[in-house]
N, C-alpha and C positions, 0 to 999 in steps of 0.2 A: 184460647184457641186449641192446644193440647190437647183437653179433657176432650172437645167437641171435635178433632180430628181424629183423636183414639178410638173413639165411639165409630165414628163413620168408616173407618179401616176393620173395624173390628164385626159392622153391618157387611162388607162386601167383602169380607171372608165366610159370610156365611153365605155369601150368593146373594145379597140383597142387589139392588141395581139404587143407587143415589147418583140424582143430577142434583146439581146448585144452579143458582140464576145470581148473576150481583152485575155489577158495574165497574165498565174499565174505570172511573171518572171517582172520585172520593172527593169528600167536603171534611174528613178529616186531616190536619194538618198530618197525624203524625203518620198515615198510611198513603197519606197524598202522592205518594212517587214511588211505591212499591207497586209492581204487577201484582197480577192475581196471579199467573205463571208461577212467582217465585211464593207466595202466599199458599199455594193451593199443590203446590210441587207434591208433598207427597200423598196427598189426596190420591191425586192426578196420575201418581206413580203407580198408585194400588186400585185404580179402574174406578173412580167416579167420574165422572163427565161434569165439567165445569163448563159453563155459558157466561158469556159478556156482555150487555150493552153497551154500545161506545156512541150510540148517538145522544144519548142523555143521562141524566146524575139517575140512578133510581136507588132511592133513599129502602124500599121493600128488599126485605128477603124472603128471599120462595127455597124451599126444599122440597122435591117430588122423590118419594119414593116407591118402588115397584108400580106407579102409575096410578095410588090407589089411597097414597097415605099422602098427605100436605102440611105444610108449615108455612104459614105466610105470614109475615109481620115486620119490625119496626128491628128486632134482636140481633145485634148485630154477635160475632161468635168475638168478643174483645173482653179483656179483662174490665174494661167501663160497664159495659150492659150487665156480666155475669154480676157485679158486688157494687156499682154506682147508681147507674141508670134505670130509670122506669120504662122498660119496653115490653111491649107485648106480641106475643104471636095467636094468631089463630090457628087450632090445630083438628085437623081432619083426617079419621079413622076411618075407613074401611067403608064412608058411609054415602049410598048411591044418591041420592039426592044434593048432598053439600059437594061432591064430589062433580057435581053438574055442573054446579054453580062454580066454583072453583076452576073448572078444568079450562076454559075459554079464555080466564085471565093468563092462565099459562103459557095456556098455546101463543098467545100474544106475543108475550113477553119470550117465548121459545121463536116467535119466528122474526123478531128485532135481533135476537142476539147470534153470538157465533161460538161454536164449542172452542177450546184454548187447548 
């Protein structure tokens, strides 16, 4: 979580603009009763915009950046996924067509949840 915090503090010092999407709701035990609040605290401190669902588990992770770049997938940001686990993201450049198809899942998933 470090390396992929350092990274996103170190994008919105350059002016990048990062929202996260996840879920109040965890199906892992050992993050089951941590907020995303205290998980995302210094994100949150240095100007990314984190979003919630609290009406269901969503197992996806979405990352929007500058409205134009995507990461959707299964990868969760835990020491499991980075050196355990087989997860995959789909990742979307700059490119107006995936970028269509993409964009309506988000909006979705943007208008179920609530910024934190």
């Amino acid at each position: 979580m470090k390396k992929f915090e350092n990274a996103v503090i170190d994008a919105l010092n350059r002016g990048v603009m990062v929202d996260l999407y996840t879920s109040a709701k965890r199906d892992q035990p050992v993050y089951r009763y941590m907020k995303n609040q205290s998980l995302m605290k210094n994100l949150i401190n240095n100007g990314c915009k984190v979003y919630e669902i609290h009406e269901k588990l969503l197992h996806m992770k979405a990352y929007e950046i500058d409205n134009k770049h995507y990461s959707i997938g299964s990868f969760n940001n835990d020491r499991w996924s980075w050196k355990i686990n087989n997860e995959a993201n789909i990742n979307i450049y700059n490119d107006i067509v995936e970028t269509s198809r993409i964009k309506p899942l988000i909006d979705e998933v943007h208008s179920m949840s609530k910024e934190i």
